[in-house]
C-alpha positions in Angstrom: 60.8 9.4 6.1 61.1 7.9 10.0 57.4 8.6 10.1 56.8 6.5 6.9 58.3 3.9 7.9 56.6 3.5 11.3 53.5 3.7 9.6 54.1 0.9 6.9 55.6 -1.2 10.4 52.3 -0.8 12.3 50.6 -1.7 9.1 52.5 -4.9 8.7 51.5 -5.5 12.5 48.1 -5.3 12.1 48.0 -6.9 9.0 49.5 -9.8 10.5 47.2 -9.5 14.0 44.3 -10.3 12.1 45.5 -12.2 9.8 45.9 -15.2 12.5 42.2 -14.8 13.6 41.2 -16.6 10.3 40.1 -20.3 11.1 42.6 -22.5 9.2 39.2 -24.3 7.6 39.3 -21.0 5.6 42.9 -20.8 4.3 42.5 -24.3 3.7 38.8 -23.6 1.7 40.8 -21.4 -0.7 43.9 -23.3 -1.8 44.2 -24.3 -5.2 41.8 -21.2 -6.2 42.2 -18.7 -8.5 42.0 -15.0 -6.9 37.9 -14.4 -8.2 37.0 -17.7 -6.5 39.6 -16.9 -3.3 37.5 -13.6 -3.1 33.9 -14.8 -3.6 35.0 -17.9 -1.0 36.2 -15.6 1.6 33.0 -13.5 1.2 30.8 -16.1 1.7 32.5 -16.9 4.5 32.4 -13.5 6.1 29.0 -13.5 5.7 28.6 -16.5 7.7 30.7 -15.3 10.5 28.6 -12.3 10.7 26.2 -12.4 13.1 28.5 -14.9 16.0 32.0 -13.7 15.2 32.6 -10.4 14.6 36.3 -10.5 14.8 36.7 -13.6 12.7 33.7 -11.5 10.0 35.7 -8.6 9.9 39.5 -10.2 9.5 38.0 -12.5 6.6 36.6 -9.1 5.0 39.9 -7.4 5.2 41.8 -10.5 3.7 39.4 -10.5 0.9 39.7 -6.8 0.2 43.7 -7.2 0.7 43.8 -9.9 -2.6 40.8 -8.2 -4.3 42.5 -5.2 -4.7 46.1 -6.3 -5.4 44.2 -8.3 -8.1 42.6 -4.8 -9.0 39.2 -6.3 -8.7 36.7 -3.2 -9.3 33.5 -3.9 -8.6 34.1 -7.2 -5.7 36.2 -4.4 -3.9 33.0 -2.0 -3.3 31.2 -5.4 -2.5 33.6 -6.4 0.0 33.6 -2.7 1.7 29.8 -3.1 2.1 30.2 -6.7 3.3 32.4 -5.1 6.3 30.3 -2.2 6.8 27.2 -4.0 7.4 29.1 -6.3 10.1 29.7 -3.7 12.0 26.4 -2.4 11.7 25.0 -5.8 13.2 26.9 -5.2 16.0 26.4 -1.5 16.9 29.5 -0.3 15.5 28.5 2.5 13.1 30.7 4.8 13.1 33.0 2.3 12.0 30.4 0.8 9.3 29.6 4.6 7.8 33.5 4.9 7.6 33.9 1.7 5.2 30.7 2.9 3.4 32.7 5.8 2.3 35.8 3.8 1.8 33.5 2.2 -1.0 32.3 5.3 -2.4 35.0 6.8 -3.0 36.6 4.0 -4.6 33.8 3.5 -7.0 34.1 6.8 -8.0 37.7 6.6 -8.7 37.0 3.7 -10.7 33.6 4.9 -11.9 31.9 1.9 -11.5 28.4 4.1 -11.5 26.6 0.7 -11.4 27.2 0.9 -7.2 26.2 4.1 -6.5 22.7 3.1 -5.9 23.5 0.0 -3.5 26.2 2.7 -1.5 23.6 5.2 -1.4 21.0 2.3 -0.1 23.8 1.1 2.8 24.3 4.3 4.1 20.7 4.8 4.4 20.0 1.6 6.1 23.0 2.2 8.9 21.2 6.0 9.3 17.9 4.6 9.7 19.3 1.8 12.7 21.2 5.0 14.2 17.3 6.7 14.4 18.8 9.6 12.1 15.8 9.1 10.0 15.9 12.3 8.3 19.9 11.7 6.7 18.7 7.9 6.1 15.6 9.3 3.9 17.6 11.3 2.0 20.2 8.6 1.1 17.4 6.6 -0.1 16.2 9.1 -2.4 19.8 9.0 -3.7 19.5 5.6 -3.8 16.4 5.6 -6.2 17.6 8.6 -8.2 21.0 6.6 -9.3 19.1 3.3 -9.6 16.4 5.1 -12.4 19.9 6.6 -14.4 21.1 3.2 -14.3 17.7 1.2 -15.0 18.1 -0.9 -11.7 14.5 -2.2 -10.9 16.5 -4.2 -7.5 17.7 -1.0 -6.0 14.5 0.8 -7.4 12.9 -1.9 -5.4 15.3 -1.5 -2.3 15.3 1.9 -2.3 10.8 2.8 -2.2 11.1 -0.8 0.6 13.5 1.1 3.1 11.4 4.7 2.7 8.5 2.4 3.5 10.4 1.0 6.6 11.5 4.3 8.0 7.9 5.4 7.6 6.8 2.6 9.6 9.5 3.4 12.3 8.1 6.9 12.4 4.9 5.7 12.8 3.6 6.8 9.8 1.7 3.8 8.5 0.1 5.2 5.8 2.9 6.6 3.9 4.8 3.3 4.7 1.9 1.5 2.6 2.3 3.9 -0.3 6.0 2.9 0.0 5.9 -0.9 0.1 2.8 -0.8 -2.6 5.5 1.1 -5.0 8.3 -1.6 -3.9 6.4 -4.3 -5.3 6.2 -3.1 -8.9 10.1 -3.3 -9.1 10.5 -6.8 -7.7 10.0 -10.2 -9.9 8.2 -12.0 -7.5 9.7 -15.7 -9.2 12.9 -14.6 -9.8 13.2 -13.0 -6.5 11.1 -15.0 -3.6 12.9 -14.3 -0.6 12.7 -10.2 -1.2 9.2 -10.4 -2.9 7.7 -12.2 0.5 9.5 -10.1 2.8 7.7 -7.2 1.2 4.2 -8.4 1.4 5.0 -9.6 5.4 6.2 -5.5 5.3 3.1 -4.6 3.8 0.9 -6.8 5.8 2.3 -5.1 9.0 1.6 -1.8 7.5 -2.2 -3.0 7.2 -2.2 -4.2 10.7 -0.6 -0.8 12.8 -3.9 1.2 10.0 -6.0 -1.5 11.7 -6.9 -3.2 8.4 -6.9 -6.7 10.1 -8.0 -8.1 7.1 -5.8 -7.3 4.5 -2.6 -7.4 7.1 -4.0 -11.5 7.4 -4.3 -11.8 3.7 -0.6 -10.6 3.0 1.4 -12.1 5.5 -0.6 -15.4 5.3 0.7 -15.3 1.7 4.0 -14.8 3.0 4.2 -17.4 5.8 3.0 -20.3 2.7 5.6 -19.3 0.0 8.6 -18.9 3.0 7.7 -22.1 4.1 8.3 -23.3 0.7 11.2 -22.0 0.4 12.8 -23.0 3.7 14.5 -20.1 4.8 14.1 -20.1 8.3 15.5 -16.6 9.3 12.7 -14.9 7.0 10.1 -17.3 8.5 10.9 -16.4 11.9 10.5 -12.8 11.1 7.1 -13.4 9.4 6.2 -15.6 11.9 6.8 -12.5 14.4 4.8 -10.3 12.0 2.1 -12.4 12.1 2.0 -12.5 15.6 1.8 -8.8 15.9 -1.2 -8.6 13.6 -3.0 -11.7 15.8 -2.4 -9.7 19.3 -4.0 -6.6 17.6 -7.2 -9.1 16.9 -6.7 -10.2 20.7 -6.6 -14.0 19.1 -3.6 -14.5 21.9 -3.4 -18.0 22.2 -2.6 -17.9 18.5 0.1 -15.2 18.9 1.7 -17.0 21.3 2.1 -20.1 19.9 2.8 -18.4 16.4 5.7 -15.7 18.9 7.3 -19.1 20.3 7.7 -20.7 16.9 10.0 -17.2 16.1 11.6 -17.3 19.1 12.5 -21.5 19.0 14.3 -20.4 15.1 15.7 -17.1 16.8 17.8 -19.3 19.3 18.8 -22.2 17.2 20.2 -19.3 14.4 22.0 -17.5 17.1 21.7 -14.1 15.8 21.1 -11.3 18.2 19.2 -9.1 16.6 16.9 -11.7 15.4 17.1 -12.9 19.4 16.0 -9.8 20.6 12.9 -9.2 18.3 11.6 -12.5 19.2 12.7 -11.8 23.1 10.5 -8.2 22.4 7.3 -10.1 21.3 7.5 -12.7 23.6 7.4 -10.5 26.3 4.5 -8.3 24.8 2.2 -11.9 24.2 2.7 -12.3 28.0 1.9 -8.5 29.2 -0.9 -8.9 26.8 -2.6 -12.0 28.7 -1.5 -10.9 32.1 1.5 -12.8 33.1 3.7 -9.9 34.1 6.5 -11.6 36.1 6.7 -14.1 32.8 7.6 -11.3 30.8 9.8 -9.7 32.5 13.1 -11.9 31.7 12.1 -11.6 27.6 11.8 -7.9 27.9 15.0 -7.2 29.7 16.8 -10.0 27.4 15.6 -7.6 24.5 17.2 -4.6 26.2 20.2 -5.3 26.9 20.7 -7.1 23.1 19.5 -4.1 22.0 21.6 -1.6 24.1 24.5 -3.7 22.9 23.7 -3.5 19.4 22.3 0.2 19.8 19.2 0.0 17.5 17.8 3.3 19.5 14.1 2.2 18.3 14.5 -1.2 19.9 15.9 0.5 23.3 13.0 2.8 23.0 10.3 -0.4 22.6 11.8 -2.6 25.4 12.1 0.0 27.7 8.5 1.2 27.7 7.5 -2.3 28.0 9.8 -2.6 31.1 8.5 0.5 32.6 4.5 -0.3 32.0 5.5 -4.2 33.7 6.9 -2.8 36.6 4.1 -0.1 36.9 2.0 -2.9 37.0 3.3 -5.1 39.5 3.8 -1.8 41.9 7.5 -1.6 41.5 7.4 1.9 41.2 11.0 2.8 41.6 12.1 0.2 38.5 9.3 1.3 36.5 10.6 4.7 36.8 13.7 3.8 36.1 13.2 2.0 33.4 10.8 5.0 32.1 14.0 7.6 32.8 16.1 5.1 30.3 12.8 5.7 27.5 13.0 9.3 28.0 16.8 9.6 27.5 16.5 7.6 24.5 13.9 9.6 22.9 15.7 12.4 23.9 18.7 11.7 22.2 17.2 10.7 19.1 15.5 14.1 19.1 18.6 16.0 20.0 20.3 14.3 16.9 17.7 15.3 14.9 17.6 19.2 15.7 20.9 19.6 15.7 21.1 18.4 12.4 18.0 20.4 11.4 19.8 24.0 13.0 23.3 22.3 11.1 21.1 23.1 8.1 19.3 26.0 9.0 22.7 27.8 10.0 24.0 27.1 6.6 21.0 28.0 4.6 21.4 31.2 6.0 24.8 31.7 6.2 24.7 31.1 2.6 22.0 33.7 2.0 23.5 36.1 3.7 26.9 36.1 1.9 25.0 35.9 -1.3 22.7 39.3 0.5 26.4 41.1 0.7 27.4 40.6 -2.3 24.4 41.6 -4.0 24.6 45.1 -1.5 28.0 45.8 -3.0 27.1 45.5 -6.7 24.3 47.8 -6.0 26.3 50.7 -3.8 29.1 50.4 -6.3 26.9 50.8 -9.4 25.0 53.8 -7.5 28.3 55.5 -7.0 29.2 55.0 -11.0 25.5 56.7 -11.2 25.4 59.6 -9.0 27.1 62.0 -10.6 25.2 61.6 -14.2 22.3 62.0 -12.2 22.8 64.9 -10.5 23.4 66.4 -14.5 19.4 65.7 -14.7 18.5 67.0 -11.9 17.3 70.6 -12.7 16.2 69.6 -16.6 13.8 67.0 -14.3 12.9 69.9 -12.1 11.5 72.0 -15.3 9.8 68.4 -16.6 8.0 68.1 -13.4 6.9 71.6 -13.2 5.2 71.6 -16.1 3.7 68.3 -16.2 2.5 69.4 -12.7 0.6 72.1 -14.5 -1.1 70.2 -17.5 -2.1 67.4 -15.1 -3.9 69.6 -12.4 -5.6 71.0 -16.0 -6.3 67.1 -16.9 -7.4 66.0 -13.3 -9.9 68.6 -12.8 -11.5 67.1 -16.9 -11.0 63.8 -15.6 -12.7 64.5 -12.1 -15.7 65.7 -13.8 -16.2 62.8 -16.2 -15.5 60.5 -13.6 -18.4 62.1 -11.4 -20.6 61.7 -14.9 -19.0 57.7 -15.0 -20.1 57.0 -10.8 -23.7 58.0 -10.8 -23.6 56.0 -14.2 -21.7 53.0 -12.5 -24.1 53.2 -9.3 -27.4 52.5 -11.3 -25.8 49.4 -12.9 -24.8 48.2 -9.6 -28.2 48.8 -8.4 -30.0 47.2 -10.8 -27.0 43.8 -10.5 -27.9 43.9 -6.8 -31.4 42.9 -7.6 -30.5 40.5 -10.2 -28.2 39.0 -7.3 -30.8 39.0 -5.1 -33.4 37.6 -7.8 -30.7 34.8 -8.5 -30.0 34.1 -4.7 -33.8 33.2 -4.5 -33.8 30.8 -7.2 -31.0 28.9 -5.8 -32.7 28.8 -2.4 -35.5 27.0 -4.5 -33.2 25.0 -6.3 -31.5 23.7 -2.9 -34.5 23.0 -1.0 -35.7 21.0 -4.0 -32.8 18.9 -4.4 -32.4 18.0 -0.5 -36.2 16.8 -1.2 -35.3 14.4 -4.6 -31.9 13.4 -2.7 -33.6 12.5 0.7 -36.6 10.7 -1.6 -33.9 8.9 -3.3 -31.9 7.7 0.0 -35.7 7.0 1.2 -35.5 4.7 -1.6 -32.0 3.2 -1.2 -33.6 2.2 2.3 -36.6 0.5 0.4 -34.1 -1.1 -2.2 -31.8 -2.8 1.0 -34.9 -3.9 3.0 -35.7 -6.2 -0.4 -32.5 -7.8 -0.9 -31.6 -10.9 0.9 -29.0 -10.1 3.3 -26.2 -11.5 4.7 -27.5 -12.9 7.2 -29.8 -15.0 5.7 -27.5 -15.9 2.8 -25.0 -17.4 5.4 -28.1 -19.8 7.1 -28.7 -21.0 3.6 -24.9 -21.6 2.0 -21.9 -22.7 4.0 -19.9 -19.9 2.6 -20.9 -17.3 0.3 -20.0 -13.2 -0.5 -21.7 -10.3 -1.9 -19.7 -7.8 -3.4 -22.7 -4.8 -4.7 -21.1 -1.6 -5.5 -24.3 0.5 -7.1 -23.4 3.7 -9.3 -25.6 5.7 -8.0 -27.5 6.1 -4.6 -29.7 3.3 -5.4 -29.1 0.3 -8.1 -30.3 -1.0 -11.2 -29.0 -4.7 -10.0 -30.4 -6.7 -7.6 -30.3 -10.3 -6.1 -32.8 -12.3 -5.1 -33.0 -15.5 -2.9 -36.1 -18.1 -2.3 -37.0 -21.1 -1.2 -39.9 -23.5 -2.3 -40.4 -27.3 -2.5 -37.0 -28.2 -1.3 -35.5 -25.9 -3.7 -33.6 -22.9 -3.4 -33.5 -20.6 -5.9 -31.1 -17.8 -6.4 -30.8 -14.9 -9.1 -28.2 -11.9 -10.1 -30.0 -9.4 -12.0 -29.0 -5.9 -14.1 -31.9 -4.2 -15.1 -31.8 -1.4 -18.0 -30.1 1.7 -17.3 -28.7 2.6 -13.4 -30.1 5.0 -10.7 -33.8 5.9 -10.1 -34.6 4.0 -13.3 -32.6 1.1 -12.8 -33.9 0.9 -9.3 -37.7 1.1 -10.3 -36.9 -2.0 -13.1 -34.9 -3.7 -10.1 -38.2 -3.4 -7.6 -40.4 -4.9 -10.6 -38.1 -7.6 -11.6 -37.9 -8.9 -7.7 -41.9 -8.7 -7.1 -42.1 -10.4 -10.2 -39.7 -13.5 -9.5 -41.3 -13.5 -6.0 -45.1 -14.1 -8.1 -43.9 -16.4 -10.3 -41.6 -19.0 -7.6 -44.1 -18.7 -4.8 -47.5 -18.6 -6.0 -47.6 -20.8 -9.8 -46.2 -24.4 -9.9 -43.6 -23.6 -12.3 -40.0 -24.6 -10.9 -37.7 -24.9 -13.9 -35.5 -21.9 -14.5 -36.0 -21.5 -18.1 -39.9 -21.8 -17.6 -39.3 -19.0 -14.8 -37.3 -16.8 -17.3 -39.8 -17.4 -20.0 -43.1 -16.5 -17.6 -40.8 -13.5 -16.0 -40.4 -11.7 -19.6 -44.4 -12.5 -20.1 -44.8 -10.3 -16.8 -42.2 -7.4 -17.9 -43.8 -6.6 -21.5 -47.7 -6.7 -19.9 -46.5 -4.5 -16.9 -44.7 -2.5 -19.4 -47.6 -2.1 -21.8 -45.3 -3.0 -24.8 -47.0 -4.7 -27.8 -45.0 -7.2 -28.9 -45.4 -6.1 -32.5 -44.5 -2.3 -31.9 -41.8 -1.6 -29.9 -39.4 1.0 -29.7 -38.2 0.7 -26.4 -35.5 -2.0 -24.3 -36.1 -1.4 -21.1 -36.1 -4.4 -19.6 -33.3 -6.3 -17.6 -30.8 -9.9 -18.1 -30.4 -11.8 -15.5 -29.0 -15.4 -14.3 -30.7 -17.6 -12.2 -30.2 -20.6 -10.8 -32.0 -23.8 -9.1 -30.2 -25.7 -6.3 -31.3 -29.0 -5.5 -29.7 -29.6 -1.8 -30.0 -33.6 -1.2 -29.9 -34.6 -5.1 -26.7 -32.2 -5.3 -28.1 -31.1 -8.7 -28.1 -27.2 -10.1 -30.0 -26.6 -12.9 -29.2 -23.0 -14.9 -31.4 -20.4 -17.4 -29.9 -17.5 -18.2 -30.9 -14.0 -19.8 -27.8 -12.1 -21.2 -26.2 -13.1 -17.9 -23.6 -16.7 -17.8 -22.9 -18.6 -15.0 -19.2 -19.7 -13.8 -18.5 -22.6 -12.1 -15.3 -23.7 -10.5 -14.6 -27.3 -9.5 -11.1 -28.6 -9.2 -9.1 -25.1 -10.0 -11.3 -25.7 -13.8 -13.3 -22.5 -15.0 -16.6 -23.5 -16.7 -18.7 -21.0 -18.4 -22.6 -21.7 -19.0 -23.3 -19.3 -21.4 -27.0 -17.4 -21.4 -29.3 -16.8 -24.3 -28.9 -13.8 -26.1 -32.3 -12.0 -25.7 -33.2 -10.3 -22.6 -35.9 -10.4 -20.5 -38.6 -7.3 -22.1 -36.2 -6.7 -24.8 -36.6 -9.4 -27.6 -37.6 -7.4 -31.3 -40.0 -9.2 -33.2 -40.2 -12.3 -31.4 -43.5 -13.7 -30.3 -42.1 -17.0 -28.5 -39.4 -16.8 -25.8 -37.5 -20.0 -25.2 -34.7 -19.9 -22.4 -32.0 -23.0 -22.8 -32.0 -25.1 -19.5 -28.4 -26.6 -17.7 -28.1 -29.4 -15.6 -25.1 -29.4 -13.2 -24.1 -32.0 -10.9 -21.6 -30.7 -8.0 -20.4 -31.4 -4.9 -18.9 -29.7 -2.1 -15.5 -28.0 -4.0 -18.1 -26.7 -6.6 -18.2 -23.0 -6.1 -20.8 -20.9 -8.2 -20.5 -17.2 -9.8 -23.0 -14.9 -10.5 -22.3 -11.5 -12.2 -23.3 -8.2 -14.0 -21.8 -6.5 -16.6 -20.7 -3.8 -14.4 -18.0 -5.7 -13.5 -16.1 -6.8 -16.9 -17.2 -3.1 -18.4 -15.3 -0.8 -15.7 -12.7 1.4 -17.2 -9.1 1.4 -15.6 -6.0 0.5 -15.5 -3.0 2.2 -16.7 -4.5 2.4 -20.5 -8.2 3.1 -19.5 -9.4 -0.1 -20.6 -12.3 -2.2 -19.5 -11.7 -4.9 -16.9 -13.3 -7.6 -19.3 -14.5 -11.4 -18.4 -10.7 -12.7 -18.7 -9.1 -10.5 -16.3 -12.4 -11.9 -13.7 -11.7 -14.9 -15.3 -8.0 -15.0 -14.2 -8.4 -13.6 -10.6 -10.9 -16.3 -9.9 -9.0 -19.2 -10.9 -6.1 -17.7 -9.1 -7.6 -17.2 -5.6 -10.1 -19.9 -6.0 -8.2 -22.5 -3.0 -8.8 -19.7 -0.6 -12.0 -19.4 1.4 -14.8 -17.0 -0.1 -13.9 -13.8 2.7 -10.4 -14.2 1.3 -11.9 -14.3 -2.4 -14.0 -11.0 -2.3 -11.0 -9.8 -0.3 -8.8 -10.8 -3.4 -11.2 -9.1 -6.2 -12.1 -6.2 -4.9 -8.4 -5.1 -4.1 -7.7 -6.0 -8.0 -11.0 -4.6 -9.1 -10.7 -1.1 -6.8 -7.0 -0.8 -7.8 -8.2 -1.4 -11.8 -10.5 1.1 -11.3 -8.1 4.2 -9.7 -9.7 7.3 -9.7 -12.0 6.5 -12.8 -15.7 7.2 -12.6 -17.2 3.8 -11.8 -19.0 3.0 -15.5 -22.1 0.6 -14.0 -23.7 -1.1 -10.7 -21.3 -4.1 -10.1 -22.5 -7.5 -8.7 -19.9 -10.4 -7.8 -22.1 -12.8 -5.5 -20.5 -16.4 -5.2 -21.5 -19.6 -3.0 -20.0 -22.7 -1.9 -22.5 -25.6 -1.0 -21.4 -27.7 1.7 
């Protein structure tokens, strides 16, 4: 009963201790409010305390929880635990934060509120995975999704496959960190939920930059710098900011990093939050290792340490420290380099020591486990041997007789069996003999068979060469537009599409082609349709696309040797072409099965082609080709495409692509620049596509005149 007592005093004391470290401003905040508003107030205000204050954080929490639960709040009482635990978590303390994570476990079990399992589950996780226990943090996570599925919660879904991606990352394993935040991104709303969405894709971006996709890292967290911007948070923009700076040292673009590092770290001070501090403190000092000012970076790196010491993020310690040591190494301070290398080592080594002896933890009591379950199962057995013997030994001499004379009529049977089996051998051997040649007639052939298809294949990749040397590259495309892409994906070693590009009289001409069927025939059509076009543009006087089309499907049927009259064949090919007029700023469009798209202004608009294709009209003797005059300017940007594109199978019902979806991705990514385009389609186009066989050649070639 004394012991009671003293208890309930030192309860009272306490109580009252922190109690006076709340501001006044807060007792006053919450007078005149009902208990839900008291507890959501003081929350909120806990929250902001956080990161400068911990006493003041923590005694607000307690408050809260105090009237929460005399109120016999449920579900704002788990909230509250988690609102302590992660304060102690931002400030190194947690042992203390894992203790008030199971505070709120175990009350939402006793009050079954299964709706918080997931976002306990997710907490613990995230205080393991700042502790470096990565392997305990993992599987909390996957606690954390298993209870979020039961309950249908895409949020924690979304938290949960985020944080496996960010333990990856910490483990250095980019690639499954990818898979992670790619899976994240399917659970999120990216309206309804901004701040998480963007704070995934800077995730993902930095993902793309440690695989040394430079390109797709840019894409992502450049998306995620514009919408945070928007949105004005400035915490998450100095994180992406610091992201983004990570990607642009990788590139070596260090003037950039530096100035994008310094925006970070001018946020980082103003907020006052030390873990943000210390990140930015971490980069800074890399930027200036990076462009040789050494004794510049020195201050930044050991700022970062002892932040991170204080708040004990292991992987932090681990980072600044190995920066320290390579900075002293480098100015010839050998004995602080070592030092600070000593401090890396016993950092790693305690991480690893955590980890194995949690790994023997769980050895020793797999097999302890086994080997009670091993007993046990000896005792059943010895015990039902015993209840056995002495029937057994009842049988004993009956089995004796058995075997005696089965002994007898099997030596008989063995001796038959020995004979007919010599009789079945010699048999067996002249099959064998006569397989053996078979095997060897067989192995012959598919010598023959082998060498002959390394000659077709070599013939064909002789050909692919052929195919490239035609097409106008790159190169030459970028002299003649300001900005243009090519995206040419062919089937098969070499294509039935092709491109073509001329110039003549002050006019450039420019074509997308997709010539019947794929592969060697395709190809062949393709060569035929490009030494055709160059005849027709460069040698007659004929400059209007639709008199070009007309005069190209002329050229097709004679080199074909199709009469007009009597055909039963297509082969032939459609095709868009186009007539740029540089000074006058005028376009003018025929097409062959084949439609132009034109974007000016964020509008889509289609120029639709004539139906019949070039060599492939039926009963037609005259071949008119409908004409398009366009007037542009320098937002107007042109598409030309096959069908391979809209008629690829994919997506998670095995549809085609179709002309909407292009339609769609165009208009959405049409303010970027044209790299950032065909960086933009062919992530949606590959990822339509999966694992499916790809159906045609696909073409995508755009152009912006300048």
């Amino acid at each position: 009963m004394k012991r009671l007592v003293f208890i309930c005093f030192l309860v009272i004391i306490a109580s009252r201790l922190w109690c006076q470290l709340i501001p006044k401003s807060v007792y006053n905040s919450i007078a005149n409010k009902d208990p839900k508003q008291q507890v959501m107030l003081l929350d909120s205000m806990a929250i902001k305390y956080r990161d400068t204050e911990l006493a003041i954080s923590t005694a607000i929490s307690r408050y809260a929880i105090q009237i929460s639960r005399s109120k016999n709040f449920t579900k704002p009482t788990v909230r509250l635990f988690l609102t302590l635990a992660r304060t102690y978590r931002t400030h190194g303390l947690y042992d203390t934060s894992l203790a008030y994570i199971d505070s709120a476990r175990k009350f939402a079990i006793k009050n079954k509120i299964t709706g918080q399992y997931a976002n306990i589950s997710d907490f613990e996780g995230l205080t393991y995975m700042r502790m470096g226990n990565y392997e305990t943090a993992a599987g909390c996570f996957f606690k954390c999704i298993e209870y979020a599925e039961k309950e249908k919660d895409s949020l924690r879904l979304h938290n949960g496959f985020e944080h496996l991606g960010s333990l990856n990352f910490y483990r250095q394993d980019y690639k499954s960190a990818v898979r992670f935040y790619k899976k994240s991104l399917a659970f999120i709303n990216p309206v309804s939920n901004k701040s998480i969405y963007v704070s995934t894709l800077d995730n993902l971006g930095l993902g793309f930059s440690n695989l040394k996709q430079y390109d797709s890292a840019l894409f992502y967290q450049k998306r995620s710098v514009e919408v945070i911007e928007q949105l004005g948070d400035s915490s998450l923009l100095a994180e992406s900011y610091i992201n983004l700076g990570s990607t642009l040292m990788n590139l070596k673009k260090y003037k950039e990093a530096e100035l994008i590092i310094t925006k970070a770290y001018t946020i980082d001070l103003a907020l006052g939050k030390d873990y943000a501090i210390q990140l930015s403190n971490l980069y800074m000092g890399k930027v200036y290792m990076q462009t040789g000012r050494i004794k510049m970076a020195l201050p930044y790196l050991e700022k970062s340490l002892d932040i991170s010491e204080k708040l004990k993020i292991f992987v932090q310690i681990k980072e600044s420290a190995s920066n320290l040591s390579s900075a002293y190494e480098d100015l010839g301070d050998y004995q602080r380099a070592n030092l600070y290398y000593k401090k890396l080592v016993d950092i790693m080594e305690k991480i690893s020591k955590e980890e194995n002896a949690r790994a023997i933890n769980e050895l020793s009591t797999k097999y302890e486990t086994k080997k009670k379950q091993q007993e046990i199962q000896l005792l059943t057995q010895d015990k039902q041997l015993k209840e056995h013997t002495i029937e057994k030994d009842r049988y004993i001499k009956i089995f004796t007789a058995i075997v005696a004379v089965l002994l007898l009529l099997l030596s008989v049977f063995f001796i038959y069996r020995f004979s007919e089996k010599k009789k079945d051998n010699n048999l067996l051997q002249e099959k064998n003999d006569a397989i053996a040649a078979q095997k060897n007639e067989i192995e012959e052939k598919k010598e023959e068979l082998q060498h002959k298809n390394k000659e077709i294949t070599d013939s064909i990749n002789y050909a692919k060469r052929i195919q490239g040397s035609v097409l106008p590259s790159n190169k030459l495309l970028k002299t003649v537009f300001s900005e243009s892409f090519i995206y040419f994906q062919p089937k098969d070693i070499v294509s039935g599409d092709f491109y073509w590009l001329a110039q003549n009289n002050n006019y450039i001409y420019y074509a997308v082609a997709d010539c019947t069927g794929h592969g060697v025939p395709g190809a062949m059509m393709s060569m035929l349709g490009n030494s055709l076009l160059n005849q027709i543009v460069l040698n007659s006087k004929l400059e209007s696309p639709a008199a070009i089309l007309k005069e190209l499907h002329f050229h097709v049927v004679k080199t074909l040797n199709e009469n007009m009259q009597q055909r039963d064949s297509k082969d032939g090919m459609d095709i868009a072409l186009i007539r740029i007029d540089l000074k006058s700023k005028v376009v003018l469009y025929a097409g062959a099965g084949r439609p132009l798209y034109l974007i000016k202004n964020k509008e889509l608009k289609i120029y639709k082609a004539d139906k019949y294709s070039i060599g492939g009209i039926y009963d037609t003797e005259e071949v008119n080709y409908a004409l398009h005059e366009i007037k542009i300017d320098s937002s107007t940007q042109l598409y030309l495409f096959t069908d391979g594109v809209p008629d690829q199978f994919g997506g998670p019902k095995g549809k085609k692509f179709m002309s909407k979806q292009l339609q769609e991705i165009l208009l959405q990514n049409c303010g970027l620049s044209l790299n950032e385009q065909e960086v933009a389609f062919k992530t949606a186009f590959e990822s339509w596509k999966g694992k499916v066989e790809q159906t045609d050649d696909v073409t995508l070639i755009s152009i912006r005149l300048s």
